[in-house]
C-alpha positions as CSV (number, residue, x, y, z in Angstrom):
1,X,0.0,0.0,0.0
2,X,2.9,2.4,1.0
3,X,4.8,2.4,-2.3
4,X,0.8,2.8,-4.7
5,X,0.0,5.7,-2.2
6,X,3.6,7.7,-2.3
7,X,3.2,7.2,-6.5
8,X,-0.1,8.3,-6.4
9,X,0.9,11.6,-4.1
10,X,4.2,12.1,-6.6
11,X,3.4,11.0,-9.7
12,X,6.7,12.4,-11.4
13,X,8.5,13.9,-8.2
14,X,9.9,9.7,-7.0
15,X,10.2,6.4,-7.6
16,X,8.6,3.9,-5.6
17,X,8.7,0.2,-5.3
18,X,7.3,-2.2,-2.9
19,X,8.8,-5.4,-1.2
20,X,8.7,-7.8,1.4
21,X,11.1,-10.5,3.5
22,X,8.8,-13.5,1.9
23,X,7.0,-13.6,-1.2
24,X,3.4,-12.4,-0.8
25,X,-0.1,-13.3,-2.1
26,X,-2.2,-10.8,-3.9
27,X,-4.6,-9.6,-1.3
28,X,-8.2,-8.8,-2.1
29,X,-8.8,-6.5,0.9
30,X,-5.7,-4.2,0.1
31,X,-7.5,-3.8,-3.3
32,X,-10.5,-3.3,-1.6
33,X,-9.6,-0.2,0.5
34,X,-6.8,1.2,-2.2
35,X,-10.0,1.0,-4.5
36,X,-11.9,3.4,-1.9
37,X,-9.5,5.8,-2.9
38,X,-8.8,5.5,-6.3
39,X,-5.9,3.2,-6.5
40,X,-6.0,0.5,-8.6
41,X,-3.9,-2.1,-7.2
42,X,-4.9,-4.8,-10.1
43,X,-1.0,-4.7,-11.8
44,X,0.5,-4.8,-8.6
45,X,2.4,-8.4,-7.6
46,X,4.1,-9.1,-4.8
47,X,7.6,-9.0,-4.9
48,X,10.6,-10.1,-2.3
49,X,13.5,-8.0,-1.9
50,X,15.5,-10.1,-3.8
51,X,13.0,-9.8,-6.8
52,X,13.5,-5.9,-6.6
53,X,16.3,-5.2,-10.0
54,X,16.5,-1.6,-8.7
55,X,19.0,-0.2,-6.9
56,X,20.5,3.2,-5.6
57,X,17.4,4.4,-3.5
58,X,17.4,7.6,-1.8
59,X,15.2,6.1,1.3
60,X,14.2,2.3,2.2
61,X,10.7,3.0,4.5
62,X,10.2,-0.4,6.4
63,X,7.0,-1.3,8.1
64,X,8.3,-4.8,9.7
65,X,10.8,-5.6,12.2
66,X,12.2,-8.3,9.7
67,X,12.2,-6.0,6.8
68,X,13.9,-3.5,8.7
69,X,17.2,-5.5,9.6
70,X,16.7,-7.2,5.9
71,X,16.9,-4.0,4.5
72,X,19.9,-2.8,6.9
73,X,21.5,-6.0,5.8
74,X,21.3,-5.3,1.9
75,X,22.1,-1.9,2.2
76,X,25.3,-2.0,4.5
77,X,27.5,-1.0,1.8
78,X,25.3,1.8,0.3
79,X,24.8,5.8,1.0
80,X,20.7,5.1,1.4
81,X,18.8,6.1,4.1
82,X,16.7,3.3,5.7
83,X,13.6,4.5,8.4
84,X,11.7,2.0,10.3
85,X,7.8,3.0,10.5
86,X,6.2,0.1,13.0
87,X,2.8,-0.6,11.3
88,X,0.2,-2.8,12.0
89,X,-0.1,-6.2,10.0
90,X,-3.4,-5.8,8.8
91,X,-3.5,-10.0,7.8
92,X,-3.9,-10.6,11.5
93,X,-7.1,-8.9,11.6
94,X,-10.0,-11.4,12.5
95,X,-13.6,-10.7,12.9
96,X,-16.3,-9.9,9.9
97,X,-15.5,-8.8,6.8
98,X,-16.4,-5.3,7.6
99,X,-14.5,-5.5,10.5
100,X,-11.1,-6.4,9.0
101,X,-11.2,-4.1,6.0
102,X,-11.7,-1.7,8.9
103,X,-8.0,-2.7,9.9
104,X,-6.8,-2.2,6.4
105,X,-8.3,1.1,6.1
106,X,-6.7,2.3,9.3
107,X,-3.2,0.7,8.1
108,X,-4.0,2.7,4.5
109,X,-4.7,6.4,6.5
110,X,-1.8,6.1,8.8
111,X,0.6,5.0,6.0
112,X,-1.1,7.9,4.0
113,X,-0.3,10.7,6.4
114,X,3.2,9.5,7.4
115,X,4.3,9.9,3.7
116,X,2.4,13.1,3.0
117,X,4.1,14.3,6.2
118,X,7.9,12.5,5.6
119,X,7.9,14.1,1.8
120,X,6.7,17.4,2.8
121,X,3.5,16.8,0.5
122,X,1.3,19.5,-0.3
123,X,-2.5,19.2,-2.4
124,X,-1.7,20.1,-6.4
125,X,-3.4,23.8,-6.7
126,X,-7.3,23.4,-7.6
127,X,-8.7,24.8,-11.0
């Protein structure tokens, strides 16, 4: 969600790619509440780290204890910045349907105002 929400609030200013310590599934409910807002997350695919063929990043944003020290690891060598945010796992959420989406949507806002606020994002001008 982090990386689709800092492309979608800098279209052209960075470059942002997503990727985790294990391979992932597609989820349906991070489509679901990236869809509230107008993301489509139907090209996205789950990568590892070790899928990423990028390199020389400015900033590694972690959300996961294990990502962090992964990312530390990889990067030991390298002039990159690397910030820990701890964020909920939304998977972990149980309950109804409503209820867990409800998780997502919190983990979505949160990630939301942390970037807006980490890359000094201000609203395009109206008109």
């Amino acid at each position: 969600m982090a990386a689709a929400i800092a492309r979608t609030l800098f279209p052209r200013q960075i470059y942002a790619r997503s990727a985790g310590v294990r391979q992932g599934e597609i989820d349906p409910f991070v489509d679901a509440v990236m869809g509230e807002i107008g993301v489509d997350m139907s090209g996205h695919r789950p990568k590892t780290f070790e899928d990423l063929d990028e390199s020389g990043f400015d900033l590694i944003i972690t959300l996961a204890p294990e990502a962090h020290h992964k990312a530390l690891e990889m990067t030991r060598t390298d002039s990159v910045d690397v910030e820990y945010w701890p964020t909920m796992d939304p998977t972990l959420a149980t309950g109804s349907r409503d209820q867990i989406l409800e998780s997502y949507r919190t983990v979505r806002d949160q990630l939301m105002m942390k970037i807006k606020k980490r890359l000094d994002w201000t609203p395009p001008p109206s008109g």
